[in-house]
N, C-alpha and C positions, 0 to 999 in steps of 0.2 A: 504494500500500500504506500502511495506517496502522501506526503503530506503537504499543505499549502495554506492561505489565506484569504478568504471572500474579496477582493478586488469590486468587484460592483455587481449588483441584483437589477432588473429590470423591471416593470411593473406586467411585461409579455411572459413572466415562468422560465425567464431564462437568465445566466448569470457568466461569471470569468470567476476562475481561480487564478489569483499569482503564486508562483513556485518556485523564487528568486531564481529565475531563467529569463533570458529574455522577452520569452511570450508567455501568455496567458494562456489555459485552459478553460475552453467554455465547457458549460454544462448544463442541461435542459431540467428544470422540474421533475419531471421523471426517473431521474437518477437520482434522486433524494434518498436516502433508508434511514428509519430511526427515525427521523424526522421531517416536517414539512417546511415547505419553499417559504411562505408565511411566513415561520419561525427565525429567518433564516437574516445573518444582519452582516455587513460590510464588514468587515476587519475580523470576523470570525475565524479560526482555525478550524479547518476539515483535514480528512481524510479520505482518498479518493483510489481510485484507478483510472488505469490511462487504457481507454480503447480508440476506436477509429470510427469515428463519422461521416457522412457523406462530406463534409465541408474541409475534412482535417481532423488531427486530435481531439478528444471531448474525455469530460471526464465522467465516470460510473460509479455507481456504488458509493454516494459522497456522504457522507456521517460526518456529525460534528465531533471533534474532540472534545 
């Protein structure tokens, strides 16, 4: 599991992780476990995995720490 930081939430269910890497991981509402999108606040620490979207990386299975 990688770990990372909530970078920005949308009001559309959709969000970015930062992972002090150059770019961001997005991740859709749907990849939420444990908890909901709602719940879910800026500056927050997750835990995630890293699969493959149609667009590029995305991240799965996101729980907050």
């Amino acid at each position: 599991m990688t770990e990372g930081t909530i970078k920005r939430l949308t009001d559309k269910g959709f969000g970015f992780i930062a992972t002090g890497n150059d770019k961001d991981v997005f991740f859709h509402m749907s990849a939420c476990e444990g908890c909901h999108f709602d719940d879910l606040q800026e500056g927050q620490r997750v835990s995630f995995e890293i699969g493959e979207g149609p667009k590029g990386p995305r991240a799965e299975n996101v729980r907050v720490l």
